[in-house]
TORPA-4810 file (N, C-alpha, C, O; in nm, 3 decimals):
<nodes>
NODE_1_3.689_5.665_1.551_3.819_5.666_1.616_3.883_5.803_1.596_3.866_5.883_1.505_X
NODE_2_3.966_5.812_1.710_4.000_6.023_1.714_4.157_5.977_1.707_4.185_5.890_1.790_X
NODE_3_4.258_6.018_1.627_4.396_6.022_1.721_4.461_6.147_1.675_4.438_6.201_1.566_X
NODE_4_4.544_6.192_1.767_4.651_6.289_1.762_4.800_6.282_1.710_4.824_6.185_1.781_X
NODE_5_4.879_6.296_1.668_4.942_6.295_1.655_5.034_6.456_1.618_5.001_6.545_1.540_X
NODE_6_5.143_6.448_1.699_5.238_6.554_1.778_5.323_6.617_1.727_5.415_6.576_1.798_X
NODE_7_5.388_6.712_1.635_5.506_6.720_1.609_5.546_6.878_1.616_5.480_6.974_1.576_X
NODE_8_5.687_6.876_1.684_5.741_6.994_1.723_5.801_7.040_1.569_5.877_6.967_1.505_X
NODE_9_5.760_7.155_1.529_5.830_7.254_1.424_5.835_7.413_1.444_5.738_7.480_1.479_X
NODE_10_5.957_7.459_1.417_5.926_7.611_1.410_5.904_7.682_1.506_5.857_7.796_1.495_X
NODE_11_5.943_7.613_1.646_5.925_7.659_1.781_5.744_7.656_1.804_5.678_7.712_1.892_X
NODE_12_5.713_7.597_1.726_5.544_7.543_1.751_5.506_7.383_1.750_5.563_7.293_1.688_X
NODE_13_5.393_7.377_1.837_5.343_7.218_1.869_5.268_7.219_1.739_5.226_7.334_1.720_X
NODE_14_5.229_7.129_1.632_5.119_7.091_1.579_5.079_7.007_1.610_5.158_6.928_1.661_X
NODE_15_4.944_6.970_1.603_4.889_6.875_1.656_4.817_6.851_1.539_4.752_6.945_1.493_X
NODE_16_4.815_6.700_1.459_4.739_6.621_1.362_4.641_6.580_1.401_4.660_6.511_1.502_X
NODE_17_4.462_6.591_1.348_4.396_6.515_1.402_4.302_6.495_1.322_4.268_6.575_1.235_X
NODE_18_4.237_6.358_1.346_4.185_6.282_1.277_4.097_6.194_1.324_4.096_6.160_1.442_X
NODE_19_4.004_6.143_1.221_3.889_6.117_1.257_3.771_6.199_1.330_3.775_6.317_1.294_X
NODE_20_3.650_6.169_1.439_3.565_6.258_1.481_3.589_6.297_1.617_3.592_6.226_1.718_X
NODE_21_3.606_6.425_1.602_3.647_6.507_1.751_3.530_6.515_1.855_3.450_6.606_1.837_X
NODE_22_3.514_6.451_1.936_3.418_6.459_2.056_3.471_6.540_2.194_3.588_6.569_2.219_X
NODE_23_3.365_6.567_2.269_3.385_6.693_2.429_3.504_6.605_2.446_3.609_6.661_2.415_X
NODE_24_3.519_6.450_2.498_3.617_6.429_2.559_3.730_6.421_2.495_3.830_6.414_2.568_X
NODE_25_3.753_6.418_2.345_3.865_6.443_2.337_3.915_6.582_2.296_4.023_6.610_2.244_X
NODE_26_3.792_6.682_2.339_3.847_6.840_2.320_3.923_6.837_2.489_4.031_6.892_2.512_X
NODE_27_3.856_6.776_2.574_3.912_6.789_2.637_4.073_6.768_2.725_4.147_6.827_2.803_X
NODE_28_4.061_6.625_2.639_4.210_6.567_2.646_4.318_6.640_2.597_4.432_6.645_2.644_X
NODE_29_4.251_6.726_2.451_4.371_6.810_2.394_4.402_6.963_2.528_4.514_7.004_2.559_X
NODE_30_4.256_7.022_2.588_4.291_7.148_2.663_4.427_7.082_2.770_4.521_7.151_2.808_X
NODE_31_4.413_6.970_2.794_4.456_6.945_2.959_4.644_6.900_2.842_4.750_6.895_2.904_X
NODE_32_4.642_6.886_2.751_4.739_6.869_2.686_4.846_7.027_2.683_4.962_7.055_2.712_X
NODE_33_4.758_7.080_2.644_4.758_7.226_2.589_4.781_7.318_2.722_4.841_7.426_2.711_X
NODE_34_4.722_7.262_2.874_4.776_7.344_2.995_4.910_7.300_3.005_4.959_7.343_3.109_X
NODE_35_4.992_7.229_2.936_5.153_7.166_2.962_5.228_7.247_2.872_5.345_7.273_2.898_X
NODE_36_5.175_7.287_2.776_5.257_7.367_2.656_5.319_7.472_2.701_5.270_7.554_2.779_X
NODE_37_5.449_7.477_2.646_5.504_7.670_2.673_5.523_7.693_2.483_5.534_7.810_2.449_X
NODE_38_5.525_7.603_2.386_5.508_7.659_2.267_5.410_7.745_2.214_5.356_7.803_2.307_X
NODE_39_5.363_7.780_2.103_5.211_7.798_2.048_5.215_7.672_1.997_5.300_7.584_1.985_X
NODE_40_5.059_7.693_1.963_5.023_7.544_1.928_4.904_7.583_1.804_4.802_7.652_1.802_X
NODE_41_4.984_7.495_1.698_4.857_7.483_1.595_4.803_7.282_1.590_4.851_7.173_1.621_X
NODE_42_4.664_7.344_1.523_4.533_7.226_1.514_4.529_7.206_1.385_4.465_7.289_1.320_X
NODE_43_4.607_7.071_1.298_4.594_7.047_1.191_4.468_6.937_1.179_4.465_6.825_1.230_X
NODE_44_4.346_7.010_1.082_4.227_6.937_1.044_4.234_6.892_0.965_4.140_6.814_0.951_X
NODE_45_4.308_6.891_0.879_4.313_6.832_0.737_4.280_6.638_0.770_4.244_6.588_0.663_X
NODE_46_4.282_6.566_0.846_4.236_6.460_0.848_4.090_6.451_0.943_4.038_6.352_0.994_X
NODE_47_4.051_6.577_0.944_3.944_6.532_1.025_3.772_6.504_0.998_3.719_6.591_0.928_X
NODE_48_3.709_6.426_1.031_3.611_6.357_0.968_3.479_6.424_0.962_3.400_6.440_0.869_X
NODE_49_3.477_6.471_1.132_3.385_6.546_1.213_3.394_6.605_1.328_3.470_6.549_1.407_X
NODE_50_3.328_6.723_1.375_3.349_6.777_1.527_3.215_6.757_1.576_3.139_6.781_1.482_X
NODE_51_3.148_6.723_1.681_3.068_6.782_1.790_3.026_6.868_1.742_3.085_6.923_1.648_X
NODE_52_2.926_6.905_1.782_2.875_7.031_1.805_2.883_7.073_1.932_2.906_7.194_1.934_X
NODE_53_2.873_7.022_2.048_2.955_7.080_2.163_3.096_7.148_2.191_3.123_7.231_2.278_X
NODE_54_3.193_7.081_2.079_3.322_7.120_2.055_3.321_7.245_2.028_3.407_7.316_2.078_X
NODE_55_3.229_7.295_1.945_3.205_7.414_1.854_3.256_7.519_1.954_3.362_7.560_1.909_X
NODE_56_3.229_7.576_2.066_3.275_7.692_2.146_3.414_7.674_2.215_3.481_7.767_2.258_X
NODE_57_3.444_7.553_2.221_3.587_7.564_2.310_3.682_7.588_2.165_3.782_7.659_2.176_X
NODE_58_3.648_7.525_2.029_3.700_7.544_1.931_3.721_7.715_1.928_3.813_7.796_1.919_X
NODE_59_3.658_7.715_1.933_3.621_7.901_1.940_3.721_8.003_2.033_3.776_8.107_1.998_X
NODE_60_3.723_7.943_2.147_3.747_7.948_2.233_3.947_7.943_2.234_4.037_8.012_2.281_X
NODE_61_3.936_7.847_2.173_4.095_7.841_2.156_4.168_7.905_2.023_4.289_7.906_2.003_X
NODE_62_4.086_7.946_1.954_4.098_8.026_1.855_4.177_8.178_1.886_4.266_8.245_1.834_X
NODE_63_4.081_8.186_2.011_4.037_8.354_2.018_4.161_8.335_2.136_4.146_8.431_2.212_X
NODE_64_4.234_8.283_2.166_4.337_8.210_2.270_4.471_8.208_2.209_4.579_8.202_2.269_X
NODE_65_4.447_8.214_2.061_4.553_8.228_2.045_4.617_8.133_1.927_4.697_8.162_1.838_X
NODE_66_4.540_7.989_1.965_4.526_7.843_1.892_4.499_7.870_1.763_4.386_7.896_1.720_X
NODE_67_4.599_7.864_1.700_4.568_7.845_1.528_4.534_7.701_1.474_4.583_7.594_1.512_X
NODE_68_4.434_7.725_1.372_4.346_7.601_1.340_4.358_7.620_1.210_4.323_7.725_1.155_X
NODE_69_4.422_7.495_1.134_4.501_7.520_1.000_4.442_7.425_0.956_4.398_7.337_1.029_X
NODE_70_4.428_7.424_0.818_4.320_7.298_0.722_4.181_7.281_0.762_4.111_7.181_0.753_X
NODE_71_4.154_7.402_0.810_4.017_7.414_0.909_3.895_7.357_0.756_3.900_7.416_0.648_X
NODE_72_3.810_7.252_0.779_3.733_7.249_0.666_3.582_7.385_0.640_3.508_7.422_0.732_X
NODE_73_3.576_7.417_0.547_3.487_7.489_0.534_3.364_7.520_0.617_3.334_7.625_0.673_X
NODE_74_3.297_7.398_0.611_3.164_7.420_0.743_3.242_7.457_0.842_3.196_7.567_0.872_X
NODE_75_3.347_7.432_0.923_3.383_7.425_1.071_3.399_7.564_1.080_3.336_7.627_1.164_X
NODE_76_3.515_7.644_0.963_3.525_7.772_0.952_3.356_7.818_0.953_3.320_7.871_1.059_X
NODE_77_3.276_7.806_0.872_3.151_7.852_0.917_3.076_7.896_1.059_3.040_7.994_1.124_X
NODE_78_3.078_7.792_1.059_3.027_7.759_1.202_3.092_7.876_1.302_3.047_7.989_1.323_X
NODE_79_3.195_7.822_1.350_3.318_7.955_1.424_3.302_8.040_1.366_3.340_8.133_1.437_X
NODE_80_3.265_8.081_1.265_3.241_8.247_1.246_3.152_8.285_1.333_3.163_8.380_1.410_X
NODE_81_3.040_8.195_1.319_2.879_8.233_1.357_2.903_8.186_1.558_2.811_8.213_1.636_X
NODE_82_2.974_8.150_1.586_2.980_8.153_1.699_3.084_8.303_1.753_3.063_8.363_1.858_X
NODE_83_3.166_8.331_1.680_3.259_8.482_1.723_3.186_8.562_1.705_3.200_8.664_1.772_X
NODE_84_3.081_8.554_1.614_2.985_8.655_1.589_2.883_8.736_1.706_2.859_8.851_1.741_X
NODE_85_2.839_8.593_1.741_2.752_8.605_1.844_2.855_8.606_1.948_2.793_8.589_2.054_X
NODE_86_2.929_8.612_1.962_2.984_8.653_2.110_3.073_8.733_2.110_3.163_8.737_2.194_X
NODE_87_3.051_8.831_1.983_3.054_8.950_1.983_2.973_9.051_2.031_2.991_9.140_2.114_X
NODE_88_2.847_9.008_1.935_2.781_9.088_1.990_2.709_9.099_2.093_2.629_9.192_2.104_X
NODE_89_2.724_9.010_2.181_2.697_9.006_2.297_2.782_9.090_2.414_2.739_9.111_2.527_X
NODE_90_2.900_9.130_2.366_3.007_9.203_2.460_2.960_9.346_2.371_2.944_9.444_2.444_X
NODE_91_2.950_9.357_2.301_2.887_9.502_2.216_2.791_9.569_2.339_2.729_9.673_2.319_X
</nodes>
């Protein structure tokens, strides 16, 4: 089970989430996230698991701007090794 939960602080959206993050609910959050005029941070601290498909849009919204706070260790991993490589690919 995935849920979100919303709260406006600091002239920023956070978004709580929890449980295992799957494509469709990365996707539910982008189409969330095309409504926003705040910034928006991604609180992980309840989260169980991501996709591995998630892995690049995670990335993706990172490099966007999207701050990802309580990020757990592997996930930070991971997103390194994906900025990495798509670094050096624009190199």
């Amino acid at each position: 089970m995935f849920r979100i939960a919303k709260k406006v602080s600091d002239g920023k959206v956070i978004c709580f989430l929890s449980g295992q993050m799957t494509l469709a609910h990365a996707k539910e959050l982008e189409a969330a996230f095309d409504r926003e005029t705040l910034s928006i941070n991604l609180d992980f601290r309840e989260i169980r698991g991501v996709d591995r498909e998630v892995l690049p849009i995670l990335a993706r919204w990172n490099w966007k701007g999207i701050e990802l706070v309580h990020c757990p260790a592997y996930l930070s991993h991971w997103l390194e090794g994906i900025r990495d490589r798509t670094t050096l690919k624009r190199s």
